[in-house]
C-alpha positions as CSV (number, residue, x, y, z in Angstrom):
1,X,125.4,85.3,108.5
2,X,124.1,85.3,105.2
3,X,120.2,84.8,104.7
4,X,120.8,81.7,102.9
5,X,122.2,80.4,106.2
6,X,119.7,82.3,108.4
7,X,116.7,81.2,106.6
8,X,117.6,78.4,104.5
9,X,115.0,77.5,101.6
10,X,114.3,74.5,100.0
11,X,113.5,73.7,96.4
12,X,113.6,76.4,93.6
13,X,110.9,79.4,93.2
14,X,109.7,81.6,91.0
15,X,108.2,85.4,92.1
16,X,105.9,86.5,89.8
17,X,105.5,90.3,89.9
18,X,102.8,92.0,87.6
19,X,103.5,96.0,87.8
20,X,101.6,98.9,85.8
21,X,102.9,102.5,86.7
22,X,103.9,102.2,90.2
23,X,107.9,102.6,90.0
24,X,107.9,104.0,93.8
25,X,106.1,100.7,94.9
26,X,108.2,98.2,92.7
27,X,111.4,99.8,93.9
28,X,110.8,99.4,97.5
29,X,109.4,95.6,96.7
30,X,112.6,95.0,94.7
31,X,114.5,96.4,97.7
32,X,112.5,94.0,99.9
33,X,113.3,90.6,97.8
34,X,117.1,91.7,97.6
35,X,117.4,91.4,101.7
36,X,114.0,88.6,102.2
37,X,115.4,86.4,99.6
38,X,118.3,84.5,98.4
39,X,119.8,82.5,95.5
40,X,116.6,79.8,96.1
41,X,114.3,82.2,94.3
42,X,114.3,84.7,91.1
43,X,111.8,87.2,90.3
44,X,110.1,88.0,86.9
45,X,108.7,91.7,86.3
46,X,105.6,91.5,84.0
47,X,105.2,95.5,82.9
48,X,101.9,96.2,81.6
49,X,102.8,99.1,80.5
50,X,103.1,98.7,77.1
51,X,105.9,101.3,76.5
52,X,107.8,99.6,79.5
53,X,108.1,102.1,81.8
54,X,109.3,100.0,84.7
55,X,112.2,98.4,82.6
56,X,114.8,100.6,83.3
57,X,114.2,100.2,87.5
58,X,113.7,96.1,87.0
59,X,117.1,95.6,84.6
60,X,119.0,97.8,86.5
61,X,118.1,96.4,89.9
62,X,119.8,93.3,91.4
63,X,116.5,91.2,92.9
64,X,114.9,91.2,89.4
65,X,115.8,88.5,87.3
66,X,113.8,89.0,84.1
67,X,111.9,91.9,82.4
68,X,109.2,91.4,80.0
69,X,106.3,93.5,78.7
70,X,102.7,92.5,78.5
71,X,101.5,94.9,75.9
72,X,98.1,94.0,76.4
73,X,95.9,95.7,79.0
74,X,94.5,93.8,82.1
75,X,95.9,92.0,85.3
76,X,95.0,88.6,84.1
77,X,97.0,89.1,80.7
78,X,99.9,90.4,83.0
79,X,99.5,87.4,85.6
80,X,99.4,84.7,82.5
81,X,102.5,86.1,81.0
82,X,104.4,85.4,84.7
83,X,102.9,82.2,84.3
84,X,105.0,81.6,81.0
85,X,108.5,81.8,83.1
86,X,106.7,78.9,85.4
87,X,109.0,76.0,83.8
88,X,110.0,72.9,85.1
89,X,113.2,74.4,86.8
90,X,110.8,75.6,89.9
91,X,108.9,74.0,92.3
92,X,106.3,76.6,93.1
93,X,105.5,79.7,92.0
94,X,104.7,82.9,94.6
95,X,102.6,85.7,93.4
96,X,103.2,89.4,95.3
97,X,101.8,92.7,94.4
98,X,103.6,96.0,93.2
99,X,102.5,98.3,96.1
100,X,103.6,95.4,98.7
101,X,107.1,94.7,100.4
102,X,108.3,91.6,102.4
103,X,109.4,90.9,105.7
104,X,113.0,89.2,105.8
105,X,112.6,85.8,106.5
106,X,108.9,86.0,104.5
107,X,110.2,83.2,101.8
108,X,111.5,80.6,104.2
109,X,108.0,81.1,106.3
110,X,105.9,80.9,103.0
111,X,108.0,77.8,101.3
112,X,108.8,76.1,104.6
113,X,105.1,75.6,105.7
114,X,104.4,74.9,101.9
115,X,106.7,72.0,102.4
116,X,105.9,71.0,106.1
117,X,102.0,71.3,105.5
118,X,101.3,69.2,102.4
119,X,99.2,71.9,100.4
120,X,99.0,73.1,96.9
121,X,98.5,76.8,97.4
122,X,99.4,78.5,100.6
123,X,98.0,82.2,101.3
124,X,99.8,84.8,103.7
125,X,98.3,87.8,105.5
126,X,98.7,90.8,104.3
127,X,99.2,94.6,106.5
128,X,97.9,97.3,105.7
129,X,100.1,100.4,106.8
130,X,97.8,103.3,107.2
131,X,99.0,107.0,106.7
132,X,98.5,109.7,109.6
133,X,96.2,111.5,108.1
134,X,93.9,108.5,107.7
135,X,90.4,109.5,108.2
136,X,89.8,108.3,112.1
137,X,86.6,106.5,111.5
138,X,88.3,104.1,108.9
139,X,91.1,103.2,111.6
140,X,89.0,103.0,114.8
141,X,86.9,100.8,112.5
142,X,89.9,98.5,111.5
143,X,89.6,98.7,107.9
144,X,91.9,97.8,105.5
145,X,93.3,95.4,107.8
146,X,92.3,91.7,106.6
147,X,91.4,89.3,109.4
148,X,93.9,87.0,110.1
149,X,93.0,83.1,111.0
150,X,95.6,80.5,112.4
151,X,98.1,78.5,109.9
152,X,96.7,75.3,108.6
153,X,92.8,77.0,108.2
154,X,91.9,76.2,104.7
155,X,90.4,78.5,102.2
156,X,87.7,78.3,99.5
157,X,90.1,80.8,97.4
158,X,93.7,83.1,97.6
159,X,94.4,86.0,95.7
160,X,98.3,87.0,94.3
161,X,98.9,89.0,97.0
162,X,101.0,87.2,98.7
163,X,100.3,83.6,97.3
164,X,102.6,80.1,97.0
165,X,101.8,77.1,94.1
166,X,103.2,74.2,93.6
167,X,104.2,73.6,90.2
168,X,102.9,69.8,90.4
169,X,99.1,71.3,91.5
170,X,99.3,73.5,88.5
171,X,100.5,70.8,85.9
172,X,97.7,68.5,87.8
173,X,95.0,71.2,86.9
174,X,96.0,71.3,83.7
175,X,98.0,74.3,83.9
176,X,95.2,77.2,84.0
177,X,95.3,80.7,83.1
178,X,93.7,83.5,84.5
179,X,90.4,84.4,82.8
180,X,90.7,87.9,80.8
181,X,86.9,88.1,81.5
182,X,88.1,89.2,84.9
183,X,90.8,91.8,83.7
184,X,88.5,94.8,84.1
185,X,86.4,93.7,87.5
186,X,89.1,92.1,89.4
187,X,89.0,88.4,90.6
188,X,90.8,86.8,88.3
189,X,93.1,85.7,91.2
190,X,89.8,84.5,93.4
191,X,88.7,82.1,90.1
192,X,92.1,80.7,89.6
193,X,92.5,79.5,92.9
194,X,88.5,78.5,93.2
195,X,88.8,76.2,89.9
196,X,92.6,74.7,91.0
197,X,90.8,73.9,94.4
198,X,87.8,72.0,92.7
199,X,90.0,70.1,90.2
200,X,91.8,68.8,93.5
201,X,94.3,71.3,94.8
202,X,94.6,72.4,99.3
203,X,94.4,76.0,99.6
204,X,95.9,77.0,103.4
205,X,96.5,79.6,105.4
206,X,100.1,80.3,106.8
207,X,100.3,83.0,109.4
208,X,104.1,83.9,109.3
209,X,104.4,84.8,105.8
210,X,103.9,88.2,106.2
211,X,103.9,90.8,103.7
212,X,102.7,95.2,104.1
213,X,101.3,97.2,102.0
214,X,100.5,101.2,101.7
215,X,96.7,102.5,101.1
216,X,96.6,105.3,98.2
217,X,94.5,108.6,99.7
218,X,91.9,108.0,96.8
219,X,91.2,104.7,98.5
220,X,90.4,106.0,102.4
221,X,86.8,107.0,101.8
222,X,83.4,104.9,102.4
223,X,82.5,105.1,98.3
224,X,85.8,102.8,97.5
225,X,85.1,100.9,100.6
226,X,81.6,100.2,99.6
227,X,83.0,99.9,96.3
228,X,85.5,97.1,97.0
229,X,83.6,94.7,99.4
230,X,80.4,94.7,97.1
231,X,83.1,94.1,93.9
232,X,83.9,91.0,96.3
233,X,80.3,89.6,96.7
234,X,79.9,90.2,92.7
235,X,83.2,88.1,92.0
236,X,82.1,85.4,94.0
237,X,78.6,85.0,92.7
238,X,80.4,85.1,89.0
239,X,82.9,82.3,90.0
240,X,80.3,80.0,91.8
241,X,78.2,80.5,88.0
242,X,81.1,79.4,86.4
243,X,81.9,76.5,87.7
244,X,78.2,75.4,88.6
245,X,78.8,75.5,92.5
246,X,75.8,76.2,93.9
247,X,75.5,80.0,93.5
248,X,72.2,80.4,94.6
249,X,72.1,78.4,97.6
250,X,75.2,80.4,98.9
251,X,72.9,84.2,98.2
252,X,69.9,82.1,100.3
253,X,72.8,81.0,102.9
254,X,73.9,84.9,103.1
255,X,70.3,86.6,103.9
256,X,70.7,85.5,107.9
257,X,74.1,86.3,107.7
258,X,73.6,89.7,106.1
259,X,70.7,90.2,108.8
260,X,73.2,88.9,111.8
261,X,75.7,92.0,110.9
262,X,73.3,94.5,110.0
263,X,72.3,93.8,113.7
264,X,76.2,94.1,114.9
265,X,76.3,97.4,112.9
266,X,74.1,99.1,114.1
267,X,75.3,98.1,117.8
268,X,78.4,99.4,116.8
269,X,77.7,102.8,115.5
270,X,75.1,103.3,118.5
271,X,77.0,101.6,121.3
272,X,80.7,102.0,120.1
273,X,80.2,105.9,118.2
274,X,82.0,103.4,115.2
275,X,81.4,101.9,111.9
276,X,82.3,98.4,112.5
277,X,84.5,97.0,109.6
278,X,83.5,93.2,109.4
279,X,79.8,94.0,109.8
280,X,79.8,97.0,107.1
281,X,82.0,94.9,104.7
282,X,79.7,91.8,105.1
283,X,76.8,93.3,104.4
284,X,78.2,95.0,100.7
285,X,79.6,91.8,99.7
286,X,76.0,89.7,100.7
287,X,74.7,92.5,98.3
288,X,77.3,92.2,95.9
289,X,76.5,88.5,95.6
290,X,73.0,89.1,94.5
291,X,74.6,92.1,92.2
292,X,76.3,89.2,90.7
293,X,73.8,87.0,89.6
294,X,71.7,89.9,88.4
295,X,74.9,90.6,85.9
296,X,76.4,93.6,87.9
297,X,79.5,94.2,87.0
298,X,81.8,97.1,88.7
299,X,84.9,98.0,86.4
300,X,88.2,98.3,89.1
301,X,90.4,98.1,87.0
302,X,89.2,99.8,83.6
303,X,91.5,101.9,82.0
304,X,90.9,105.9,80.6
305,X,92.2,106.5,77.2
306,X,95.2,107.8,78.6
307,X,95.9,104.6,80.2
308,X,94.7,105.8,83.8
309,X,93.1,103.1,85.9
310,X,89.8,104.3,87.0
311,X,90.1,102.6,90.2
């Protein structure tokens, strides 16, 4: 039985895939969409490399359907120029990362409950695949693995992880970009999806749709983790001064909160012997959100002169 019969898709869609120097990654993703999707779907590679060093891997393999090159530096410039493929022929466009790959029947569960549930955007969980030599304090203490919540929860945000839009939200918004202001920080995906949901758009949850991931060695230490949530808080803060939405009131909302896990932290580490993920992670982003307002900015995704990403 073929996969158009076993999960059987309807409408058109476009997979937007923005890639910088990972060809292991994209070559397992690409391996991934040739078996998890079918003739309902075609798959744009945005290199942002700009001497195209994934184009020989993405013309030369059978799940990619077009190749271009984003010259300039930065995620958002690589994410807008996937955008430019968005035409009329599709109904929605889904957003997936480089270092991710997807289960089988992930497109039918991500464009199925699109249809059946009425939103605009529809975000999937994503798994984090730890390797065995993972420092045992980061598993015990389930990071890297992003809490899950029952399809049909909505969301203030997504992020192009793993991420569904209709194309008539997005024409309704009046087709938005991602902000190159966030190219060097991150959270150009987290604005996006903030601004379509205020100018209208349903942002849910969808539980099936599930996608995995790997976790580079550089990234299993407390600095990065640290690092990351507190980027988080700082992202937030900068998208609720954008668009006027109460930034301040939502630090003075997170002092009890930051209090409440400071309190389930410490029981952790003294009751447990662990370092509790939620309440660590909570606690860096409450900070990162008064980083934020302060004009804190952390650079994830700043490139060396050799065109290293320092993150």
């Amino acid at each position: 039985m073929s996969n158009e019969e076993r999960y059987p898709v309807k409408g058109k869609y476009l997979i937007s895939v923005a890639t910088y120097m990972r060809p292991e990654g994209l070559g397992r993703l690409l391996d991934s969409l040739a078996v998890g999707t079918n003739s309902c779907a075609d798959v744009v590679i945005v290199d942002n490399d700009p001497v195209g060093s994934a184009r020989a891997l993405a013309e030369a393999h059978p799940a990619a359907t077009y190749y271009t090159i984003q010259p300039e530096a930065g995620i958002a410039q690589a994410r807008n120029a996937g955008l430019e493929f968005f035409t009329t022929e599709y109904d929605g466009i889904i957003f997936v990362d480089d270092d991710e790959w997807v289960d089988e029947g992930w497109l039918y569960a991500l464009t199925s409950y699109l249809v059946t549930s009425g939103a605009d955007v529809v975000q999937g969980p994503v798994m984090t695949v730890l390797p065995e030599d993972c420092p045992e304090w980061i598993r015990r203490g389930g990071f890297f693995q992003r809490e899950r919540v029952a399809s049909g929860f909505r969301l203030l945000s997504a992020a192009t992880n793993n991420t569904i839009m209709t194309r008539n939200a997005w024409v309704r918004a009046g087709e938005p970009r991602f902000d190159t202001s966030f190219s060097e920080t991150g959270g150009s995906d987290w604005d996006f999806f903030w601004g379509l949901r205020l100018s209208g758009a349903l942002i849910v949850y969808c539980n099936e749709a599930i996608v995995s991931e790997d976790v580079p060695a550089s990234r299993l230490n407390a600095r990065w983790l640290i690092r990351r949530s507190t980027r988080s808080g700082i992202v937030h803060s900068r998208v609720r001064v954008k668009y006027c939405d109460h930034p301040y009131r939502a630090v003075l909302k997170g002092i009890p909160r930051a209090g409440y896990y400071a309190l389930l932290l410490m029981r952790g580490i003294v009751v447990s012997r662990m370092i509790p993920a939620k309440p660590f992670n909570v606690m860096s982003f409450e900070v990162g959100k008064v980083l934020g307002l302060a004009g804190y900015r952390t650079y994830e995704y700043r490139r060396t002169d050799d065109g290293v990403s320092v993150a």
